[in-house]
N, C-alpha and C positions, 0 to 999 in steps of 0.2 A: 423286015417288020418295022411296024413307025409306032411310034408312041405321039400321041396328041399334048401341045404344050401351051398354056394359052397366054396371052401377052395382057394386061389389065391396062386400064388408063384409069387411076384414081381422082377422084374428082378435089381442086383444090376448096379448102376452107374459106368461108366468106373472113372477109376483113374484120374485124373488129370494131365496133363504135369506138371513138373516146371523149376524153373528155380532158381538157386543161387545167391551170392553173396561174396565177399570175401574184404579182406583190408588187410592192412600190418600191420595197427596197430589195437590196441583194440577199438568197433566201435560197433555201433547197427546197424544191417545190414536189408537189405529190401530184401525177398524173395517170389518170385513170382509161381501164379500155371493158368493153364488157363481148361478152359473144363467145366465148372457152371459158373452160374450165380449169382451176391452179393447175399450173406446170405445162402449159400449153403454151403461154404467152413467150413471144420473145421481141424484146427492147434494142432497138437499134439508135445508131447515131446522124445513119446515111438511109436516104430511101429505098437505094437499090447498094445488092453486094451487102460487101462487108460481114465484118460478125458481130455475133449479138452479144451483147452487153454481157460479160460474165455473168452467172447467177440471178440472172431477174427473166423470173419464170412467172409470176402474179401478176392478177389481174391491175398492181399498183407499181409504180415504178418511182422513188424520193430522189431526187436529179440529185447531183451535187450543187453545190453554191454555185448561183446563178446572178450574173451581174447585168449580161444581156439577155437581149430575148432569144431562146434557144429552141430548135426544134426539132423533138425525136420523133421516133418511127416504132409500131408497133404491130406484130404479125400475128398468125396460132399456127400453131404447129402443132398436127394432129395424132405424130409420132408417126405418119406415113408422108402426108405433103405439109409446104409451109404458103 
């Protein structure tokens, strides 16, 4: 006897808009993404790999003190794909 087992292909989440921020002087800046909803988002440091920024799951991510110009990465994670 067989039993039928079926294999899925989940379709990935589009990207997110964002949006920046910038200062003149040295500053923790607020950086924004839109396209999910809270607890889906996830903040990186790298554009590929790595992991994501402990605890920043919102749609805002407050960088820490910023002296250069820095550049993150942001995904959704739809609790199935990312």
């Amino acid at each position: 006897a067989r039993s039928a087992v079926v294999a899925t292909i989940n379709t990935i989440p589009s990207a997110p808009t964002t949006t920046g921020s910038s200062s003149c002087i040295a500053a923790s800046l607020t950086l924004s993404a839109a396209g999910g909803v809270a607890g889906q988002y996830r903040w990186y440091t790298v554009a590929t790999g790595g992991t994501a920024i402990a605890g920043q799951t919102s749609a805002t991510y407050l960088t820490p003190l910023l002296a250069i110009t820095t550049t993150f990465y942001v995904s959704i994670n739809d609790g199935i794909c990312e």
